[in-house]
C-alpha positions as CSV (number, residue, x, y, z in Angstrom):
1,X,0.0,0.0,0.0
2,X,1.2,3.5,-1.1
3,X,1.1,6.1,0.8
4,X,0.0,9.5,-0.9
5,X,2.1,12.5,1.0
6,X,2.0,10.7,4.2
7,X,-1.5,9.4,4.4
8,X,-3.5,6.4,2.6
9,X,-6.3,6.9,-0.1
10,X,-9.6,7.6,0.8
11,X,-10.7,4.0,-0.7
12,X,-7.8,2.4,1.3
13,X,-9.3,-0.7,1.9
14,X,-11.5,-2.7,-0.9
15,X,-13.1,-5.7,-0.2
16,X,-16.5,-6.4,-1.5
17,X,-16.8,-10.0,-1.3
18,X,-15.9,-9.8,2.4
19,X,-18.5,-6.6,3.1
20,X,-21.7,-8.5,1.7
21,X,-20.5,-11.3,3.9
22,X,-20.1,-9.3,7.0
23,X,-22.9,-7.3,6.3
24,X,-25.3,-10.9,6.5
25,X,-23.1,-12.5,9.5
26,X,-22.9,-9.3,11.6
27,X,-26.4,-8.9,12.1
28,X,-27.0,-12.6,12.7
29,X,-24.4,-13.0,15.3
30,X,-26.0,-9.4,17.1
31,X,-29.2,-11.1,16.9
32,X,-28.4,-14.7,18.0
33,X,-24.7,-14.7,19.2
34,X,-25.3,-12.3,21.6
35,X,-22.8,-9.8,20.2
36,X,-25.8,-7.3,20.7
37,X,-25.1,-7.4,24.6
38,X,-21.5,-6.9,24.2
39,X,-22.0,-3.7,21.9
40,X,-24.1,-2.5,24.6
41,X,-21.3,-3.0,27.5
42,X,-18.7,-1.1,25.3
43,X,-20.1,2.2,24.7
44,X,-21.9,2.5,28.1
45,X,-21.6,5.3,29.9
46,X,-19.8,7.2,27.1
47,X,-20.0,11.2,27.0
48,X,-19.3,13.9,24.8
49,X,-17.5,13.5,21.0
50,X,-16.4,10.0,20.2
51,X,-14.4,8.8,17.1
52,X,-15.0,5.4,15.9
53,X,-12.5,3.8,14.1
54,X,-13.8,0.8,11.4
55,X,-17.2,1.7,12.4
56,X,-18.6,-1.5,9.6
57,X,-22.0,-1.6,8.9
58,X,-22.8,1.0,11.8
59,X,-24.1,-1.8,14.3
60,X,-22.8,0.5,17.3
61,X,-24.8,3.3,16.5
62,X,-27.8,2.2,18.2
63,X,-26.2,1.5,21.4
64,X,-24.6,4.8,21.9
65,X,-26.2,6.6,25.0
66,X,-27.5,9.8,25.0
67,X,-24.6,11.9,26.3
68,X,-22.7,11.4,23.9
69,X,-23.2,15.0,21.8
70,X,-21.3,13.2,18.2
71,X,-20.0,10.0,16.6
72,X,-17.6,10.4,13.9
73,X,-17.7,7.1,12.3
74,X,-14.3,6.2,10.1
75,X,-15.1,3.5,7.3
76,X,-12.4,2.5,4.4
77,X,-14.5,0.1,2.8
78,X,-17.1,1.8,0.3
79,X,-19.6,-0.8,0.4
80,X,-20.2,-0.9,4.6
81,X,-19.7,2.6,4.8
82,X,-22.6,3.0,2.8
83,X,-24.6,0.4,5.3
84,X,-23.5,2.9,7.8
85,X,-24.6,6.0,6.8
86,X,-28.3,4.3,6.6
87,X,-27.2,3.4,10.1
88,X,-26.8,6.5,11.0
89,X,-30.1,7.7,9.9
90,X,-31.3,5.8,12.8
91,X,-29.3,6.1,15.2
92,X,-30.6,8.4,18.3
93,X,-27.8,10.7,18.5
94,X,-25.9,12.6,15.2
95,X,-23.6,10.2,13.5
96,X,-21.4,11.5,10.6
97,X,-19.8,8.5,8.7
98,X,-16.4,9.2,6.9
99,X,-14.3,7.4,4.6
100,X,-10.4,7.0,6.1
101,X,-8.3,4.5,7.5
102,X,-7.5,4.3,11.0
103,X,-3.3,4.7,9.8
104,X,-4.4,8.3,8.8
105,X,-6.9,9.5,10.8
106,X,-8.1,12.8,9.2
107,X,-8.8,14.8,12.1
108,X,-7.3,17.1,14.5
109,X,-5.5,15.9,17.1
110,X,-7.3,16.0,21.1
111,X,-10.4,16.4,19.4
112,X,-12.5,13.4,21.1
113,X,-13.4,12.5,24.6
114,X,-13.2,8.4,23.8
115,X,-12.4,6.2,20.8
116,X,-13.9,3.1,20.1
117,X,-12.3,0.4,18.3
118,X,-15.0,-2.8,17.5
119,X,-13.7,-5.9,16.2
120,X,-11.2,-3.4,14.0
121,X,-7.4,-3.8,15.1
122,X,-6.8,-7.1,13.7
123,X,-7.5,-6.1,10.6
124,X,-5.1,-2.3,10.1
125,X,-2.3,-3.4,8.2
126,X,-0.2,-1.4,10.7
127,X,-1.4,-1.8,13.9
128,X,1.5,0.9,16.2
129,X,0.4,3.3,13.6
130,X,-3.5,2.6,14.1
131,X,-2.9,3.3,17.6
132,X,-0.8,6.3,17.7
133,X,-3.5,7.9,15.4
134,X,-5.7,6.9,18.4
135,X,-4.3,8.7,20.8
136,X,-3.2,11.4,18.9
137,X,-7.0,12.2,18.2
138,X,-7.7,11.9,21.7
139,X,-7.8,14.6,24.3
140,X,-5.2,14.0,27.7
141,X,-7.4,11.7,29.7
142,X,-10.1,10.0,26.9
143,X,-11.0,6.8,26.6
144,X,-10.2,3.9,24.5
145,X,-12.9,1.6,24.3
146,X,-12.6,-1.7,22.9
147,X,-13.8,-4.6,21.7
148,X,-11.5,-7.1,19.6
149,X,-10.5,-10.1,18.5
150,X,-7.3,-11.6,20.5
151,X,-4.6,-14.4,20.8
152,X,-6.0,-17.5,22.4
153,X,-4.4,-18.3,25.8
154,X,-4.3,-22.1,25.2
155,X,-1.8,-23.3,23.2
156,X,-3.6,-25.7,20.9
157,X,-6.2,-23.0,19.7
158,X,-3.4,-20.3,19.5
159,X,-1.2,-22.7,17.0
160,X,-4.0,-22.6,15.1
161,X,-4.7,-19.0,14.9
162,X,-1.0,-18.7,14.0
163,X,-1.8,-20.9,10.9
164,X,-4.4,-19.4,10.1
165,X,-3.0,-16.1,9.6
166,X,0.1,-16.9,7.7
167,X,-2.8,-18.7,5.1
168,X,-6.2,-18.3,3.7
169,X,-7.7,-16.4,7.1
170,X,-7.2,-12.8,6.2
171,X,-7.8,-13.2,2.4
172,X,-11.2,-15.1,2.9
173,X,-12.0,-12.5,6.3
174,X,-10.9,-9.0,5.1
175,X,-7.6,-8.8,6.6
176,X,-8.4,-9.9,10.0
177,X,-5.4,-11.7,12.0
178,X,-6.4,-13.5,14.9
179,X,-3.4,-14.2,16.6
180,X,-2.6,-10.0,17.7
181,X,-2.6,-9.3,21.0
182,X,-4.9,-6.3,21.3
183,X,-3.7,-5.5,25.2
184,X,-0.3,-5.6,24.5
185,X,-0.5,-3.4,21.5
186,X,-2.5,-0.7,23.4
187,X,0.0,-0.9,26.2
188,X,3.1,-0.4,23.6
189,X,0.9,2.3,21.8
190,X,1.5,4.2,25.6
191,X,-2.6,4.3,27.0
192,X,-3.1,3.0,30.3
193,X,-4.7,0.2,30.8
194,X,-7.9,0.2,32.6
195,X,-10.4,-3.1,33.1
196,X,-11.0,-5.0,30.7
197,X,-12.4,-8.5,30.4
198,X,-11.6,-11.9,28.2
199,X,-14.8,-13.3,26.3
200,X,-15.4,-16.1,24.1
201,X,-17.3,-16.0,20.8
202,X,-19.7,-18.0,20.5
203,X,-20.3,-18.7,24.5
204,X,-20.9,-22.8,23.9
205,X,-20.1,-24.7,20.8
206,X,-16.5,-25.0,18.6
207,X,-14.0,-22.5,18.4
208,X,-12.6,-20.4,15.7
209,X,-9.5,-18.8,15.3
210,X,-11.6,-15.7,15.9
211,X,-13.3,-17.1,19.5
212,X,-10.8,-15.6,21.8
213,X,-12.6,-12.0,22.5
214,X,-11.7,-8.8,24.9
215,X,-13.3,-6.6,26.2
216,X,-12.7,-3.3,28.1
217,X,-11.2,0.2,28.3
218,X,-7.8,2.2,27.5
219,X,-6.9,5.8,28.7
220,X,-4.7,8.4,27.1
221,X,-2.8,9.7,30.0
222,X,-3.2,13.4,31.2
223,X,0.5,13.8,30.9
224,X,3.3,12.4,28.4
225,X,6.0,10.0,30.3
């Protein structure tokens, strides 16, 4: 991927195939798997202007509460940005979905009280870089909230996450890597952590390479150490 004076094309990412999918198997596993619940848990609580980074097929937007005064909803992929502007149109406080990719984020810096990342970070091609756009957007103090994909903590299921990722996983699942370890990239990126807790996904039934689930919250600290 080139970069264009520093930042990546508006269309960064492409992957239509992949967005129809998503579009049908992100609603279902809302609806049935739960994932609803989760969405829910994430954003509670939230205040003020958030940026959301991969925002999909806008599935957060109806669980935002009402304090929160504007969502500015980053999307690279044409066709689920477009599923999230109709989002928006319903969700219950103002949404404004951009195109971008979270390795340029094309806004000011310390402009948001919170960021939320959902089931996004395994998929940036460069993940440090992701993150430092994070916090660079973020005023001293906001939050991080996320939501992601993670390495498995048994060794059986993480071998195969390994696998997966050096083959066919993140051509068939738009970029997704399973094996990242969302934590210790947030920690490296220099938020603090705060709780957080390990899920899996679906509760009951086989695992994926995609199972192993965390959820919880980052902070950007007041002061640079």
């Amino acid at each position: 991927m080139q970069l264009r004076n520093g930042k990546l094309p508006r269309d960064a990412v492409h992957h239509p195939l992949f967005a129809r999918f998503y579009a049908r198997f992100s609603v279902a596993a809302d609806l049935k798997g739960g994932v609803a619940a989760y969405r829910e848990e994430l954003l509670s609580g939230l205040s003020g202007r958030v940026i959301e980074i991969g925002a999909g097929n806008g599935l957060n937007f109806a669980h935002y509460p009402g304090a929160v005064s504007e969502v500015v909803a980053l999307e690279p992929e044409r066709s689920l940005r477009q599923l999230a502007v109709r989002a928006a149109l319903r969700a219950e406080v103002p949404v404004d979905v951009v195109p971008g990719a979270a390795e340029a984020i094309p806004t000011k810096s310390e402009g948001f009280d919170a960021a939320v990342a959902s089931l996004v970070l395994c998929t940036v091609r460069d993940l440090p870089r992701a993150l430092a756009e994070i916090r660079r957007v973020l005023r001293p103090g906001g939050e991080l909230r996320f939501f992601e994909h993670g390495a498995a903590p048994g060794r059986a299921l993480a071998t195969v996450q390994r696998a997966a990722d050096r083959t066919l996983w993140p051509v068939l699942f738009g970029g997704c890597h399973t094996a990242r370890d969302p934590l210790a990239a947030i920690e490296a990126a220099g938020f603090e952590l705060g709780t957080y807790r390990r899920l899996r996904i679906p509760e009951k039934g086989p695992q994926t390479p995609s199972s192993p689930c965390v959820l919880g919250v980052a902070r950007k600290p007041f002061t640079e150490g």
